[in-house]
N, C-alpha and C positions, 0 to 999 in steps of 0.2 A: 616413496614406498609407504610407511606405516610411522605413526606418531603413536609410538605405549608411554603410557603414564600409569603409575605404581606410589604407591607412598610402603613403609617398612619400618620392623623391626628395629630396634641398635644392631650397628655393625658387630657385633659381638658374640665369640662362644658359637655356635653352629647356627643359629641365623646368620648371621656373615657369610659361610660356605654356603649355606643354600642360598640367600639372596643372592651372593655375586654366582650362582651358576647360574639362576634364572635369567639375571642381566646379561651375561654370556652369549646363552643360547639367542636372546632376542637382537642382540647386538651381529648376530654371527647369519644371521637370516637373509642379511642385504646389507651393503655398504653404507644406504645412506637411511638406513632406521635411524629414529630417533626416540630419545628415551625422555620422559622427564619427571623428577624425582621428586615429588611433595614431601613436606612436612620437615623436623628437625631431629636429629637424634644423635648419638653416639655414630663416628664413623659416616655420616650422610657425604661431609663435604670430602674427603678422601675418597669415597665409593665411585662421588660424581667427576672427580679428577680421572682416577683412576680407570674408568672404563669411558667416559666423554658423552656422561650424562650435564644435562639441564637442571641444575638444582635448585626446587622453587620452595624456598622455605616460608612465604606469605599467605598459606592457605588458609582457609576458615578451619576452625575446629569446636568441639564440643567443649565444656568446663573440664572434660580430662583432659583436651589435646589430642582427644581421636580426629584424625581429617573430614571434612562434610566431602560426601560425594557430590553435593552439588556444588561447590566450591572448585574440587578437582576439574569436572567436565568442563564448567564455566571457564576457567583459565586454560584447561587444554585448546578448547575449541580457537580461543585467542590467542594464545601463542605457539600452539603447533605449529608446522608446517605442512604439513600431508594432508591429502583428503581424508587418508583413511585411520581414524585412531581407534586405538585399544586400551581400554583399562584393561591392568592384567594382577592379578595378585604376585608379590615379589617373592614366593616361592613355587612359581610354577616355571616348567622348561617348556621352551616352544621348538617343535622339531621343521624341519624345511617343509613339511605338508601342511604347517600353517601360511605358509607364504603361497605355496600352490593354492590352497582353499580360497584367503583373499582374493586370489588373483580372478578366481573364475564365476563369481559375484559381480557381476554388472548390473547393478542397480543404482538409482538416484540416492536413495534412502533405503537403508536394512539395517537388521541388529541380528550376528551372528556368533551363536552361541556353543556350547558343547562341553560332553561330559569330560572327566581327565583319568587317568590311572594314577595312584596311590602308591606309591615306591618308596621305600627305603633307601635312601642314597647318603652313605659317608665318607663320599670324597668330593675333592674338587675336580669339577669337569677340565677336561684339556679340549677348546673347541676346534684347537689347531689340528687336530687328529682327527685324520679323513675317517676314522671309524669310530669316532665318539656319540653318535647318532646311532648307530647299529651296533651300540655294544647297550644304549639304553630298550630298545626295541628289544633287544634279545629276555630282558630280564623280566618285559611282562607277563603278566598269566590273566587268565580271565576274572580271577575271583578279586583282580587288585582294582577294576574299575568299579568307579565309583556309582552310587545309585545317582540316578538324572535330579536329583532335588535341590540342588544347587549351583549355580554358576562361578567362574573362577577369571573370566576372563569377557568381555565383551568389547566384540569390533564391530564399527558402525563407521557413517560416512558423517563427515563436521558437517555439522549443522541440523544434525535429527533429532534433537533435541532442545526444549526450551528449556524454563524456569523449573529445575527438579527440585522437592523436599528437602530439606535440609539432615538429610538420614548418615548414619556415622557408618564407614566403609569397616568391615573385620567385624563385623555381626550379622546375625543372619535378620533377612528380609527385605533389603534394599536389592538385592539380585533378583530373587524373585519375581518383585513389583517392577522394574524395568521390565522382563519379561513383557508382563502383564500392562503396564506401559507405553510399549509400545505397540501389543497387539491393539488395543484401545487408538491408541492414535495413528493405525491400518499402515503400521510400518513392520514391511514383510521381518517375522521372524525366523531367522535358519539354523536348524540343528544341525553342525557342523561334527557331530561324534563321529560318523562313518568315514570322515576323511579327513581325520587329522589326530596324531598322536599327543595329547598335552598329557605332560606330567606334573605330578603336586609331588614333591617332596614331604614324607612325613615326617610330623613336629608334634614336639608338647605343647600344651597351653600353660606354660609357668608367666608368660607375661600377663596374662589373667588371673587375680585373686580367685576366681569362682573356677577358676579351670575353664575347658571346652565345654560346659554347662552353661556357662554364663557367656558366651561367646551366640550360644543358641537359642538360651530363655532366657538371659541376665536383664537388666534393667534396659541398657539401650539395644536391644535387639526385641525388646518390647514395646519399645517408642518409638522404631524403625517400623516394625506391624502399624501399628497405631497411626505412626504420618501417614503409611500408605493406603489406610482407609477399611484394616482390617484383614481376617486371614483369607479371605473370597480374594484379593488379590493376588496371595500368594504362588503364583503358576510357577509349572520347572520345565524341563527340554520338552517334557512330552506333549505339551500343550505350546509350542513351537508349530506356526501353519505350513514350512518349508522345511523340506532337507534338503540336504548339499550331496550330490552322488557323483562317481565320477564320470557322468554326461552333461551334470552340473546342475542348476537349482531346480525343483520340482515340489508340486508339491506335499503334503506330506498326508498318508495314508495311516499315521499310529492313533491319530486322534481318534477315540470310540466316540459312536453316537452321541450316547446319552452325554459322554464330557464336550463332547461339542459344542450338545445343547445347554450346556450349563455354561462355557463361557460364552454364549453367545447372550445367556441371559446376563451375569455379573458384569461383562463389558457396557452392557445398555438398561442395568439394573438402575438406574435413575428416575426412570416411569413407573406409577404405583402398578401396572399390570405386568411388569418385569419383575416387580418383584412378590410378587405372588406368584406367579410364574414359576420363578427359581424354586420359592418356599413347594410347591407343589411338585416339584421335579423330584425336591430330595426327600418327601414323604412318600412320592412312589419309587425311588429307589430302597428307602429303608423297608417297606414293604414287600421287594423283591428279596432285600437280604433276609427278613423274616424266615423267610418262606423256602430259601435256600437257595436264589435263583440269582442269576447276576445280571445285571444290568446292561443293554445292550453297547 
C-alpha cells in the first residue's frame, strides 16, 4: 500500500489528540500502511507502541533539532516498504479518497499534491465508527479551504528523488521548491485537490518563540528560500502540470499563459537569454498592471 513518514510535536496537551488522530486516519486507510516516525520527543516511543508505528529516532537535524527533509526522504526511501510513500504532516487526517486517488495514478515517477481544509477539531477521532469519515465531511464549508500556497503532504513513487537540500521540515519553503523540483526534473506534478478530502487540524504556534510568523519568515524558513535558490522557486498547486479528475490524470488547464511562460523560463533560467527573458516577461507584465490590464 503506502509508506507515510511524519516527524511531531511532544505527545503532549492537544498535539497528542491531533497527532494520534492523524495517525488514526492514515493507519485506518489500509491494513497494511505503514507509518514511520522521525525524530525524538515526549511520548514518540509510546505513540509508536501504541498505534504500530516504525520509530526512527536517528534522523539528521538542524542545531535546534528540527528534522532535515533530506534526511527523512533519504531513509524513507531505504527502509520503507511500499512503492508508494508520503510525507505527510502529523496533523493532517487523510480520508478513504486518499487511497482511491493513489490508486488511480499509474505512473513510473509523480509527485502528488493538494490543497487541505482548515477544521477545528477537539476531540478524538473514533476510526472504528463506520460514520467517522461523514461526520468530518459534514463539518466543511467552503471558506475553511485553504489557499493553494502551500503543501501539507506529498506522495511520490521510491525513487523520484535524489540528493535534496538539507532544508528543515515545519517552515515554509521546502514544500514549495519540491514542487518546483520536480517540475524541473519533468516528474509529472498532480493536483490532487478535486479528489481527495485532507484535513489540517487547527493549532497554535506556541512551540515557536516567534509564533506562526517565524514559522513563515523566521530565520530557518529563510534558509529554506535561500538552499532552494531563491523566491522564483517558490511554486504552489497551481503551478502543478497535472490534475487528478475522476477519469483520472490529465492534464491541467489552470496554468495562465503568461505563468506558464514564466516557469518555463525559471525552470531553464540558467542560460543568460533565459534570463533576460524572464527579467523582460515581468517588466511587461508590470506594465500591463500599470495600465490596468492583466496579464494573459
Amino acid at each position: 500500500m503506502i509508506t507515510f513518514f511524519t516527524t511531531a510535536k511532544p505527545f503532549t496537551g492537544p498535539a497528542a489528540r491531533s497527532q494520534s488522530n492523524a495517525i488514526r486516519s492514515w493507519k485506518a486507510l489500509h491494513p497494511d500502511v505503514e507509518v514511520l516516525l522521525f525524530g525524538k520527543g515526549a511520548g514518540y516511543e509510546e505513540a509508536a507502541a501504541r498505534f504500530g508505528l516504525v520509530h526512527v529516532p536517528e534522523v539528521e537535524t538542524n542545531d535546534k533539532g528540527v528534522p532535515l527533509v533530506s534526511s527523512m526522504f533519504s531513509i524513507a526511501q531505504a527502509r520503507g516498504r511500499h512503492r508508494l510513500q508520503a510525507y505527510v504532516n502529523c496533523d493532517i487526517i487523510l480520508l478513504d479518497d486518499f487511497r482511491v486517488a493513489a490508486q488511480k495514478v499509474d505512473l513510473a515517477k509523480f509527485l502528488m499534491v493538494g490543497q487541505r481544509w482548515d477544521v477545528d477539531l477537539d476531540r478524538e477521532l473514533d476510526c472504528s465508527d463506520s460514520r467517522w469519515q461523514e461526520g468530518l465531511r459534514e463539518r466543511i464549508r467552503p471558506e475553511m479551504r485553504h489557499p493553494p500556497a502551500g503543501s501539507d503532504y506529498f506522495l511520490y513513487t521510491r525513487g523520484t528523488w535524489g540528493d535534496l537540500p538539507p532544508m528543515v521540515v515545519g517552515r515554509a519553503g521546502y514544500d514549495c521548491w519540491l514542487i518546483c523540483h520536480a517540475r524541473a526534473c519533468r516528474i509529472p506534478v498532480i493536483d490532487a485537490s478535486d479528489a481527495t478530502t485532507v484535513i489540517h487540524q487547527n493549532h497554535d504556534y506556541g512551540h515557536l518563540s516567534g509564533g506562526a510568523q517565524e514559522s513563515w519568515d523566521g530565520t530557518e524558513a529563510r534558509r529554506n528560500v535561500e538552499m532552494a535558490g531563491g523566491r522564483d522557486q517558490m511554486f504552489t498547486l497551481h503551478d502543478a502540470d497535472f490534475r487528478l479528475t475522476p477519469e483520472g490524470v490529465v492534464r491541467s488547464d489552470r496554468i495562465r499563459r503568461y505563468r506558464g511562460a514564466e516557469i518555463h523560463l525559471i525552470l531553464r533560467k540558467g542560460h543568460v537569454w533565459n534570463r533576460l527573458a524572464l527579467r523582460g516577461l515581468r517588466v511587461a507584465a508590470r506594465v500591463l498592471e500599470a495600465l490596468g490590464l492583466k496579464s494573459p
